[in-house]
N, CA, C and O atoms as a Tinker XYZ file with bonds, in Angstrom:
   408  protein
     1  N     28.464000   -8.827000   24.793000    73     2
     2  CA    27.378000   -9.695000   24.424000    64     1     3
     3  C     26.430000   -8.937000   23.499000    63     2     4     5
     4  O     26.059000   -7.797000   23.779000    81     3
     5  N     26.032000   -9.593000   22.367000    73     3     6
     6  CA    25.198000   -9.078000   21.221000    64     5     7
     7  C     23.500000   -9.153000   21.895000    63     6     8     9
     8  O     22.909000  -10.156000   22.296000    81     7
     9  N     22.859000   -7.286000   21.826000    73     7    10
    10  CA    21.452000   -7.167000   21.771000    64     9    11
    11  C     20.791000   -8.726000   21.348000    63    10    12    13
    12  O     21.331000   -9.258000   20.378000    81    11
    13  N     20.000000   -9.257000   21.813000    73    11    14
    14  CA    18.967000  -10.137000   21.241000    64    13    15
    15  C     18.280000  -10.122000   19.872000    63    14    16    17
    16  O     17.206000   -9.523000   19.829000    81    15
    17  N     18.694000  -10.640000   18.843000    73    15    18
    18  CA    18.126000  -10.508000   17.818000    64    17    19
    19  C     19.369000   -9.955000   16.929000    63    18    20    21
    20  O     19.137000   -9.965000   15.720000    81    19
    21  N     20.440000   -9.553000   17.253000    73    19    22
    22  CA    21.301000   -8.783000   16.704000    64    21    23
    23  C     22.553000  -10.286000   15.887000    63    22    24    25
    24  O     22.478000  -11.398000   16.410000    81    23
    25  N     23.533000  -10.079000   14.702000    73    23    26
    26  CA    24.013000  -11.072000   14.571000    64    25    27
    27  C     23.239000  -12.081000   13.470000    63    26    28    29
    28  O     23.700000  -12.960000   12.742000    81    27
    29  N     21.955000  -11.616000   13.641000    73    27    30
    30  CA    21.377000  -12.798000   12.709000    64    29    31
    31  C     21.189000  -12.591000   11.367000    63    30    32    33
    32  O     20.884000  -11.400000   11.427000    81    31
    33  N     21.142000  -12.871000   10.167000    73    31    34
    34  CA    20.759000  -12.758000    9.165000    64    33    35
    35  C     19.474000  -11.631000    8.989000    63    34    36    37
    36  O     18.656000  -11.352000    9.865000    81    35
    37  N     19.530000  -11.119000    7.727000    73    35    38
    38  CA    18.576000  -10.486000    7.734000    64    37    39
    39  C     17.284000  -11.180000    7.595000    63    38    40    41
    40  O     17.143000  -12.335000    7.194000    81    39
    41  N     16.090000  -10.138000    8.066000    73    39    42
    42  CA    14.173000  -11.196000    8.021000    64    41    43
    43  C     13.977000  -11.356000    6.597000    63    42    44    45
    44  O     13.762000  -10.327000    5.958000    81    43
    45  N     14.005000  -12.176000    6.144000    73    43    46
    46  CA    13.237000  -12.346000    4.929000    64    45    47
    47  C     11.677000  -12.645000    4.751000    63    46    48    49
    48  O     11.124000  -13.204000    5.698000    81    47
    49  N     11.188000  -12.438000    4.022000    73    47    50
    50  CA    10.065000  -13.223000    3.757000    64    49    51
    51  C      9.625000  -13.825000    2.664000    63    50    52    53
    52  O      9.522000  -13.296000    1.557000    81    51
    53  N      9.324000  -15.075000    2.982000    73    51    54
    54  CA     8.943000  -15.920000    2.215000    64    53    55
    55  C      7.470000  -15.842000    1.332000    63    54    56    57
    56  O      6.417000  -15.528000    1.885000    81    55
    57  N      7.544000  -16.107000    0.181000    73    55    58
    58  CA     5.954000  -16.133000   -0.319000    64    57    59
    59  C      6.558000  -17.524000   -1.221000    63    58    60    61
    60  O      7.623000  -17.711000   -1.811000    81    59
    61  N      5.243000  -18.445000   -1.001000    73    59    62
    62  CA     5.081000  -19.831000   -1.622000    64    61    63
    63  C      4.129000  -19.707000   -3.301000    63    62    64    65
    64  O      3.997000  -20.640000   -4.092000    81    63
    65  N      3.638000  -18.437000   -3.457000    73    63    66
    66  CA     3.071000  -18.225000   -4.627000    64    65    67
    67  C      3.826000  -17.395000   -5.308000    63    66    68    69
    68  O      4.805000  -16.799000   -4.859000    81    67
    69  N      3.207000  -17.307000   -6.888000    73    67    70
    70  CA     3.801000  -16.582000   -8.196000    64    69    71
    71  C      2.838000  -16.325000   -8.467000    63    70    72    73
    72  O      1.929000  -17.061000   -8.081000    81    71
    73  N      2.489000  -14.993000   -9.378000    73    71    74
    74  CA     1.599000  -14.382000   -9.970000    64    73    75
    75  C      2.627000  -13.830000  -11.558000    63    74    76    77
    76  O      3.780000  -13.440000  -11.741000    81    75
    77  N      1.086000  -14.154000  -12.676000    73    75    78
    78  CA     1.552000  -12.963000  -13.548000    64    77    79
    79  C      1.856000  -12.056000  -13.439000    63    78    80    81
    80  O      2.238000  -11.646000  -12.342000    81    79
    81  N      1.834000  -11.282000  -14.557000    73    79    82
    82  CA     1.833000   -9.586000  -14.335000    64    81    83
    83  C      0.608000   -9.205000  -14.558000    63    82    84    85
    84  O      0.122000   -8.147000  -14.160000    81    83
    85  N      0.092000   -9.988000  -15.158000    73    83    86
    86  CA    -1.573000   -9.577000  -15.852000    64    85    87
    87  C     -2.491000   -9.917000  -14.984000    63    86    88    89
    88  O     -3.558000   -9.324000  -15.148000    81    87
    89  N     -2.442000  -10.854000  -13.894000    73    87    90
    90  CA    -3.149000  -10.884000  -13.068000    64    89    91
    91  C     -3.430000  -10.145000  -11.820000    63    90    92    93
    92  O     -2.588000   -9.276000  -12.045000    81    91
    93  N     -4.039000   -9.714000  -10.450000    73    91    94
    94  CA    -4.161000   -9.049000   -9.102000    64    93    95
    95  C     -4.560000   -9.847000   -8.406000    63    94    96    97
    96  O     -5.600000  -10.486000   -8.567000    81    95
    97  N     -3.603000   -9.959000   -7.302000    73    95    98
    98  CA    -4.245000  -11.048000   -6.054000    64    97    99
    99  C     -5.463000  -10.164000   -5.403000    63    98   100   101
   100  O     -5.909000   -9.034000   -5.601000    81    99
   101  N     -5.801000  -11.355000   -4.443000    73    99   102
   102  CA    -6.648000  -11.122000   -3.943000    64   101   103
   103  C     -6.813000   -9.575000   -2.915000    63   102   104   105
   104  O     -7.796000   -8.871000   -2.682000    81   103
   105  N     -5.509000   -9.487000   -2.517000    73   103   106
   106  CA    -5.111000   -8.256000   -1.460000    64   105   107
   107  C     -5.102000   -7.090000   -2.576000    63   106   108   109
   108  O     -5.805000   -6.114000   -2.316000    81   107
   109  N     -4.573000   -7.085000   -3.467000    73   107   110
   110  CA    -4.324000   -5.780000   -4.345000    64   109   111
   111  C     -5.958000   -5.306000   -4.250000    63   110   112   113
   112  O     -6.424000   -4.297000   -3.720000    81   111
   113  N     -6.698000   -6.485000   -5.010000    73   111   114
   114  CA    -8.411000   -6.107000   -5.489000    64   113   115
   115  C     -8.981000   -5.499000   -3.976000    63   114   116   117
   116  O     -9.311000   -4.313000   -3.946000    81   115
   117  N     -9.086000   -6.280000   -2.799000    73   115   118
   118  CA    -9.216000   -5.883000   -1.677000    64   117   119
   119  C     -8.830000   -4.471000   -1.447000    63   118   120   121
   120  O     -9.739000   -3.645000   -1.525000    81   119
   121  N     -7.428000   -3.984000   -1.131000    73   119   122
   122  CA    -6.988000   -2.483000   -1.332000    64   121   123
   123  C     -7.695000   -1.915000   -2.202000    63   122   124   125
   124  O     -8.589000   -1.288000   -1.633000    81   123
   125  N     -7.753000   -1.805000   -3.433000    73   123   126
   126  CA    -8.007000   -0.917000   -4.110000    64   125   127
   127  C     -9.488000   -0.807000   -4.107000    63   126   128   129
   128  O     -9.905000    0.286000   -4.491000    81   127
   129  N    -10.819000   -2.121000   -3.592000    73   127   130
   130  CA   -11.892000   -1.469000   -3.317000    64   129   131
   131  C    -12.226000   -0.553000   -2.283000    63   130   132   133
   132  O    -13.111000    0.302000   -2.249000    81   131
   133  N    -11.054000   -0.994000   -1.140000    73   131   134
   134  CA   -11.409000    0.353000    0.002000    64   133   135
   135  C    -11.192000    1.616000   -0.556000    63   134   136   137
   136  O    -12.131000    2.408000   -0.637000    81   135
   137  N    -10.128000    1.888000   -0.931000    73   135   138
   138  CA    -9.547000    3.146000   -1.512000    64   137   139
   139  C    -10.624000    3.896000   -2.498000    63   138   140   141
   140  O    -11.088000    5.035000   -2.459000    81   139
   141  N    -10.819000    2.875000   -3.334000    73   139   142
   142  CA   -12.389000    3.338000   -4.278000    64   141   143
   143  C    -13.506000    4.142000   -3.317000    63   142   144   145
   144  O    -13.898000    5.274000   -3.599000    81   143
   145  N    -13.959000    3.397000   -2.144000    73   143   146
   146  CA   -14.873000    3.690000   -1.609000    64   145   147
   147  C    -14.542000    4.835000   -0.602000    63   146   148   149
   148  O    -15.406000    5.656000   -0.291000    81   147
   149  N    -12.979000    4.885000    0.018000    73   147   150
   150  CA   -12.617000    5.578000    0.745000    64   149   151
   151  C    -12.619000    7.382000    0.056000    63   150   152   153
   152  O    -13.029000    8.457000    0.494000    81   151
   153  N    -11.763000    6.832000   -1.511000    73   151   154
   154  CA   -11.889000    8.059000   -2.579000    64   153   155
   155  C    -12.628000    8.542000   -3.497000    63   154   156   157
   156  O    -12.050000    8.997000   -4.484000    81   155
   157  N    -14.036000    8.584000   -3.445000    73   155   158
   158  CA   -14.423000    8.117000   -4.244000    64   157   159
   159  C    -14.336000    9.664000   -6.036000    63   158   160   161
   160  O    -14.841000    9.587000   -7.156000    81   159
   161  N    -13.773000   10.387000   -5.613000    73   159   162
   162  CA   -13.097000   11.315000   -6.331000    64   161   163
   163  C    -12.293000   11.052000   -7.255000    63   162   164   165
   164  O    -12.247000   11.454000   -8.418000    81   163
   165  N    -11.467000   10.148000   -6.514000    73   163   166
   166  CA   -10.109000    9.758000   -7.420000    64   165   167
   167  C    -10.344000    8.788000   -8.810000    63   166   168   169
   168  O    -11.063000    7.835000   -9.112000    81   167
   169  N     -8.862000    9.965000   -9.734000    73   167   170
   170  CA    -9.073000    9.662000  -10.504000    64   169   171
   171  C     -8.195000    8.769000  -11.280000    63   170   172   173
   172  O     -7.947000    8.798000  -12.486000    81   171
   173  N     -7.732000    7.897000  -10.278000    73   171   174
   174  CA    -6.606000    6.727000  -10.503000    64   173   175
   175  C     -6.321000    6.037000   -9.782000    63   174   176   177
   176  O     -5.304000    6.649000   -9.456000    81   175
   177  N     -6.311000    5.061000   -9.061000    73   175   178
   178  CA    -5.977000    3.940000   -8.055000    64   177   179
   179  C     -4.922000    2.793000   -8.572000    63   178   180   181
   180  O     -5.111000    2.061000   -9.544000    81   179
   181  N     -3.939000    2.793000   -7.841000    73   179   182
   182  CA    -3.221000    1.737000   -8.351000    64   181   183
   183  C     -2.874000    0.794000   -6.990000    63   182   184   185
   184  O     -2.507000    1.165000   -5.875000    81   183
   185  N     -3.148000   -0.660000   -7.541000    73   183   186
   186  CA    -2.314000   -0.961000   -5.744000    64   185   187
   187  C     -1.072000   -2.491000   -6.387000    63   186   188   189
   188  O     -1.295000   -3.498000   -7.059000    81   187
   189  N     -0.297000   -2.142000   -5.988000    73   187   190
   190  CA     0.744000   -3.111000   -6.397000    64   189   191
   191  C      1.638000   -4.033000   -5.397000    63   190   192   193
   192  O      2.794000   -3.695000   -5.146000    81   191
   193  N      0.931000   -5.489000   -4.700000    73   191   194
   194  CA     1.953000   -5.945000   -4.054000    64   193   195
   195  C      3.083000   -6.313000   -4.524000    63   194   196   197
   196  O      3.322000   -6.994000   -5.522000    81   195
   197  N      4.111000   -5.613000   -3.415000    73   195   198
   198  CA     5.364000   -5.969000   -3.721000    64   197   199
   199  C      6.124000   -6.862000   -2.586000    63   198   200   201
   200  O      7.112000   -6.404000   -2.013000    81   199
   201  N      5.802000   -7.674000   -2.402000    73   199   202
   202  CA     6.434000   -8.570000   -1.628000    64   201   203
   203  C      6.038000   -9.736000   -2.583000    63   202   204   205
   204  O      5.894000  -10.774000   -1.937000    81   203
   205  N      5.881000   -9.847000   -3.528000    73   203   206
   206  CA     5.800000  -11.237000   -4.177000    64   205   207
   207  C      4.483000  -11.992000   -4.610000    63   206   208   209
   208  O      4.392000  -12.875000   -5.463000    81   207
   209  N      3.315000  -11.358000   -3.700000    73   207   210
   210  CA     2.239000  -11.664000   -3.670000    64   209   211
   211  C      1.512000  -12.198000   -2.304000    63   210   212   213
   212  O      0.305000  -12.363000   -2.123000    81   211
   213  N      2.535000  -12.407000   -1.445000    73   211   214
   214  CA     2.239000  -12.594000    0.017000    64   213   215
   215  C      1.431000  -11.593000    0.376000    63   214   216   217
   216  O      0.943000  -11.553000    1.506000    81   215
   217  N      1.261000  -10.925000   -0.292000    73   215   218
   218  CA     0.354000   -9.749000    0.709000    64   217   219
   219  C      1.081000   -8.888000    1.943000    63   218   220   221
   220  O      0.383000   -8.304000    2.771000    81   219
   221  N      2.485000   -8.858000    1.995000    73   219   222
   222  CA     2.869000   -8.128000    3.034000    64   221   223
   223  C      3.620000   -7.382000    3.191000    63   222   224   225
   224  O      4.331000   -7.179000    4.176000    81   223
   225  N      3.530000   -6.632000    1.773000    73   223   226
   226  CA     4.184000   -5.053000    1.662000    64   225   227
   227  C      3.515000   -4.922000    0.403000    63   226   228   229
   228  O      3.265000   -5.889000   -0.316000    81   227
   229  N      3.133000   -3.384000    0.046000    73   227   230
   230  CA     2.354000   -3.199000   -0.977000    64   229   231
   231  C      3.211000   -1.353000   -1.611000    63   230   232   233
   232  O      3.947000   -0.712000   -0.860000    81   231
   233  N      2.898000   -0.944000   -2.859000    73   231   234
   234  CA     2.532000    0.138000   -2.815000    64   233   235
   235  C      1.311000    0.924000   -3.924000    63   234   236   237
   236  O      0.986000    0.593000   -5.064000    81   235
   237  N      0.856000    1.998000   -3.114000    73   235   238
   238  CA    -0.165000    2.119000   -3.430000    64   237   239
   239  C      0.168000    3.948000   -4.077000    63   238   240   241
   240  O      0.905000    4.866000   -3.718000    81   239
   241  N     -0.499000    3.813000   -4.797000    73   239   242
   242  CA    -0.714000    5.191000   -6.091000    64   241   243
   243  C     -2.439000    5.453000   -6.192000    63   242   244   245
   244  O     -3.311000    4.693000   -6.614000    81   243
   245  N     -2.530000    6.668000   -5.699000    73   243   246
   246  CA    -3.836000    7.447000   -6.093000    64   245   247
   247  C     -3.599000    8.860000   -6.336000    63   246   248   249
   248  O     -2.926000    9.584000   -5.602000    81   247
   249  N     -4.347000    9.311000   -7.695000    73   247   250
   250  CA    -4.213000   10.750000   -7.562000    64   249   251
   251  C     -5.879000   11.348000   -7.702000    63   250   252   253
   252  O     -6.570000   11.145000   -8.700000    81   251
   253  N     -6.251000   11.973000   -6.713000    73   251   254
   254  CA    -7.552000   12.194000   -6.184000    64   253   255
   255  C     -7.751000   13.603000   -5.950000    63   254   256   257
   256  O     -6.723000   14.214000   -5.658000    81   255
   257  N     -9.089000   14.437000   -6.021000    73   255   258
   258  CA    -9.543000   15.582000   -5.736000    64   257   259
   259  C     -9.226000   15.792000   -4.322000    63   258   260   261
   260  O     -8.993000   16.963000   -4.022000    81   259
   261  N     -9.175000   15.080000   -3.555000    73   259   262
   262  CA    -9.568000   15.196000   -2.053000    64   261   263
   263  C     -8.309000   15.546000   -1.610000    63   262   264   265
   264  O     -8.090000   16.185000   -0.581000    81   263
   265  N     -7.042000   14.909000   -2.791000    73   263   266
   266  CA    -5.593000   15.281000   -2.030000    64   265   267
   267  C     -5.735000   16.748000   -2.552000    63   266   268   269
   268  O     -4.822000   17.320000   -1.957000    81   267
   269  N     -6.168000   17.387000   -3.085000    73   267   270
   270  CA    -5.800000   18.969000   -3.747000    64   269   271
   271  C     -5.649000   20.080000   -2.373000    63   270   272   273
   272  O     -6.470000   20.019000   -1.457000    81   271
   273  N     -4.584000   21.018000   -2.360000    73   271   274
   274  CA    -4.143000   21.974000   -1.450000    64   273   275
   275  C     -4.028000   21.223000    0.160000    63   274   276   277
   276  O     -4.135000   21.666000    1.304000    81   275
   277  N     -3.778000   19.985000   -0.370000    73   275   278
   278  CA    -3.235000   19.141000    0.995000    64   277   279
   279  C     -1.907000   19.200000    0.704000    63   278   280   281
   280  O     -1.492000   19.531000   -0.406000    81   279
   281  N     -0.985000   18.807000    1.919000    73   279   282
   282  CA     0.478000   18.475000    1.683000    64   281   283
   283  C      0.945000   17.093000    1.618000    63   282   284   285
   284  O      0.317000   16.198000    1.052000    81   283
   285  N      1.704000   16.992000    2.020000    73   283   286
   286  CA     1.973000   15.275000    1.186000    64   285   287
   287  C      1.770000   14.086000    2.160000    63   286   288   289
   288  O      1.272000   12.973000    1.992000    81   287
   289  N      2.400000   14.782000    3.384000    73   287   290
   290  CA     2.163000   14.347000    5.084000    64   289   291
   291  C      0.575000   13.891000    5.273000    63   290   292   293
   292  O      0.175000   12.815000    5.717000    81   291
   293  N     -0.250000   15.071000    4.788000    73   291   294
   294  CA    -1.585000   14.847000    5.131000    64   293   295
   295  C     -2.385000   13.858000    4.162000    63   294   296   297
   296  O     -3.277000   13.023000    4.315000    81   295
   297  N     -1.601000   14.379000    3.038000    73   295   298
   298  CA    -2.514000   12.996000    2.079000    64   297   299
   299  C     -2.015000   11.477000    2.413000    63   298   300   301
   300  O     -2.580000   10.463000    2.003000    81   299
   301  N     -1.100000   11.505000    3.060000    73   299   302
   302  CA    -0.388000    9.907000    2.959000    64   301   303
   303  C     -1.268000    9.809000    4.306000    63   302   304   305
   304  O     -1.415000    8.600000    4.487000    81   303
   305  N     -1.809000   10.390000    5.158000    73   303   306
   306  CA    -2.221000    9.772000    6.392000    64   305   307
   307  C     -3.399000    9.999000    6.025000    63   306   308   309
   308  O     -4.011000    9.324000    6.852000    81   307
   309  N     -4.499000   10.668000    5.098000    73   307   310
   310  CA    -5.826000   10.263000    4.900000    64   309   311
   311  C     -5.669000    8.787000    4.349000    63   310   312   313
   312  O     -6.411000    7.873000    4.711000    81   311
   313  N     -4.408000    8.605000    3.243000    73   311   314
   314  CA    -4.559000    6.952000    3.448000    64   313   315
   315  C     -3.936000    5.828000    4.277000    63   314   316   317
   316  O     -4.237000    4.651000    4.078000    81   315
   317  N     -3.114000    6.190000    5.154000    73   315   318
   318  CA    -3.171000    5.510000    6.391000    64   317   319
   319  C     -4.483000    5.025000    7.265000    63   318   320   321
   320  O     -4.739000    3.940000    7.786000    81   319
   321  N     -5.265000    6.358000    7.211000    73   319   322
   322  CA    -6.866000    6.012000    7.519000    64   321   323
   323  C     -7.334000    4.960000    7.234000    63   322   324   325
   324  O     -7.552000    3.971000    7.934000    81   323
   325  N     -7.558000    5.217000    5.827000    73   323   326
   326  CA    -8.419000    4.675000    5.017000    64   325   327
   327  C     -8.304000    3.351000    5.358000    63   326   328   329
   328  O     -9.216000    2.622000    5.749000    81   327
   329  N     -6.987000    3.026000    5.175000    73   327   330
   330  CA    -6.664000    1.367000    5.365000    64   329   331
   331  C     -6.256000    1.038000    6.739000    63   330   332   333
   332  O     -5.818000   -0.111000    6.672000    81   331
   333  N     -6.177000    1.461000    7.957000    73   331   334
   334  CA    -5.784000    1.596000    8.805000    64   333   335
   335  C     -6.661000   -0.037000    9.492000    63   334   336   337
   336  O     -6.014000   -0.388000   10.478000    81   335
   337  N     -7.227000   -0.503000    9.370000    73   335   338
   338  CA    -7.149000   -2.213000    9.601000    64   337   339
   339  C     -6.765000   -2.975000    8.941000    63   338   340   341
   340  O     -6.618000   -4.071000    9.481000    81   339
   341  N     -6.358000   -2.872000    7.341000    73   339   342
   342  CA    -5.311000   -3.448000    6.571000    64   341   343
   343  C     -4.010000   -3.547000    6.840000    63   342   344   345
   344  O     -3.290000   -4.545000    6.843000    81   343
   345  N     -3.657000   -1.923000    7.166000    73   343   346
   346  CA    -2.509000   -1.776000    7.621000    64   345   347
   347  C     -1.583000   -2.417000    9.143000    63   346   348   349
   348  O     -0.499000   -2.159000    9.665000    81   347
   349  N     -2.648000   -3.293000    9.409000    73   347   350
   350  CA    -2.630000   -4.227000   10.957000    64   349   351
   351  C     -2.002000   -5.284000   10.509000    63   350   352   353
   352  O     -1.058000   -5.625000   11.222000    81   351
   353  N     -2.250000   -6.122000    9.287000    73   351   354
   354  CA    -1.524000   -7.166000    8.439000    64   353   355
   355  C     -0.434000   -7.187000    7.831000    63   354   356   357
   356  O      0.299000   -8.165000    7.683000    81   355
   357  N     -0.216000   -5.732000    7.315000    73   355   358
   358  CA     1.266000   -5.338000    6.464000    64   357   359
   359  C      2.537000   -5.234000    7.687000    63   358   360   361
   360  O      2.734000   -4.979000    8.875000    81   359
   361  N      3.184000   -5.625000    6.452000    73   359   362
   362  CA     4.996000   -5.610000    6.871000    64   361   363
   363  C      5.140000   -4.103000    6.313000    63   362   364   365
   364  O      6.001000   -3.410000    6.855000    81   363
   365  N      4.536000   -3.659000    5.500000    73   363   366
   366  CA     5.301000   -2.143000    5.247000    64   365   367
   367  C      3.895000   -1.690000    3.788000    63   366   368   369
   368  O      2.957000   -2.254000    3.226000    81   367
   369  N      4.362000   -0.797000    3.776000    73   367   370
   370  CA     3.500000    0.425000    2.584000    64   369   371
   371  C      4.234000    1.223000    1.947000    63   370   372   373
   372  O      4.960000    2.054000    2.492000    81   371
   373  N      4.130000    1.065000    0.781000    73   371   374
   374  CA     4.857000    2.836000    0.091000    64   373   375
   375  C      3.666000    3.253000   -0.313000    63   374   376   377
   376  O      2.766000    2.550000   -0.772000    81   375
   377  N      3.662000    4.455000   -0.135000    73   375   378
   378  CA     2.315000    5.678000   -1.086000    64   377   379
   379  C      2.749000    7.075000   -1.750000    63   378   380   381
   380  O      3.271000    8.140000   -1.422000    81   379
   381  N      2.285000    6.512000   -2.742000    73   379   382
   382  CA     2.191000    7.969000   -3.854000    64   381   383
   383  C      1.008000    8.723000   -3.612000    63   382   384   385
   384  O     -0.034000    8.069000   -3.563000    81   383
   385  N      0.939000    9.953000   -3.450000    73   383   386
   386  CA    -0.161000   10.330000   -3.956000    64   385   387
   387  C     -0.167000   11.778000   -4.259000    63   386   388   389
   388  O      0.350000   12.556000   -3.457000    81   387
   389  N     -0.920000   12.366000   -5.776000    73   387   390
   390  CA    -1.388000   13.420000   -5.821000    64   389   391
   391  C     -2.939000   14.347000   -6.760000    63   390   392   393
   392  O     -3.637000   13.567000   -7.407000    81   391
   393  N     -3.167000   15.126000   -6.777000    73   391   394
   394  CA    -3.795000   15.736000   -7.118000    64   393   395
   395  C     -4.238000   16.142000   -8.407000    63   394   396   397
   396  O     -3.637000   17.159000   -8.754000    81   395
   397  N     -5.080000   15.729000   -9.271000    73   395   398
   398  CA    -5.017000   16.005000  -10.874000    64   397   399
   399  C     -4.694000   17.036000  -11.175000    63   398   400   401
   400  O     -4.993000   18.112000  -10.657000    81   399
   401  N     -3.939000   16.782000  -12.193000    73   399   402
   402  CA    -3.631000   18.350000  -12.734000    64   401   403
   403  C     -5.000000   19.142000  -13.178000    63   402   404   405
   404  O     -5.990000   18.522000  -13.566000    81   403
   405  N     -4.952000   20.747000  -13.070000    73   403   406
   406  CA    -5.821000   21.399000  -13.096000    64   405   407
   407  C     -6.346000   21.750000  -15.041000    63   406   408
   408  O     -7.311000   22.469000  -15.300000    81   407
């Protein structure tokens, strides 16, 4: 007998909206003002949903003073922080992040 849940198609998710490319939903602008305020060092913020515009997977690019002589572990979980009640809504996150060149 098949685990519960096992057998089925994979989860998809659905998003009922389209966006340009030139435009940012509402969640991207949202992200990227915490991050602003969270970083306020940084000298690049990018936030890009990628689930379609649903808002429920994103990834996010900052390269900031604050990541400098951190490791990569530690910078990805200062922004786990940062967003860490955003991150209550998401299906998933990718993060870049590093340090300006000197």
């Amino acid at each position: 007998m098949a685990a519960a849940g096992l057998g089925r198609g994979p989860l998809l998710l659905r998003c009922r909206s389209w966006r340009g490319f030139a435009s940012q939903t509402d969640g991207e602008s949202r992200l990227a003002r915490v991050l602003r305020e969270k970083f306020p060092r940084a000298s690049a913020i990018k936030v890009v949903d990628i689930s379609g515009g649903c808002g429920a997977m994103y990834e996010i690019h900052i390269e900031s003073e604050e990541f400098r002589e951190k490791r990569t572990v530690q910078q990805h979980q200062m922004v786990n922080q940062a967003l860490s009640e955003e991150i209550k809504h998401m299906h998933g996150l990718r993060i870049f992040t590093s340090a300006p060149k000197p």
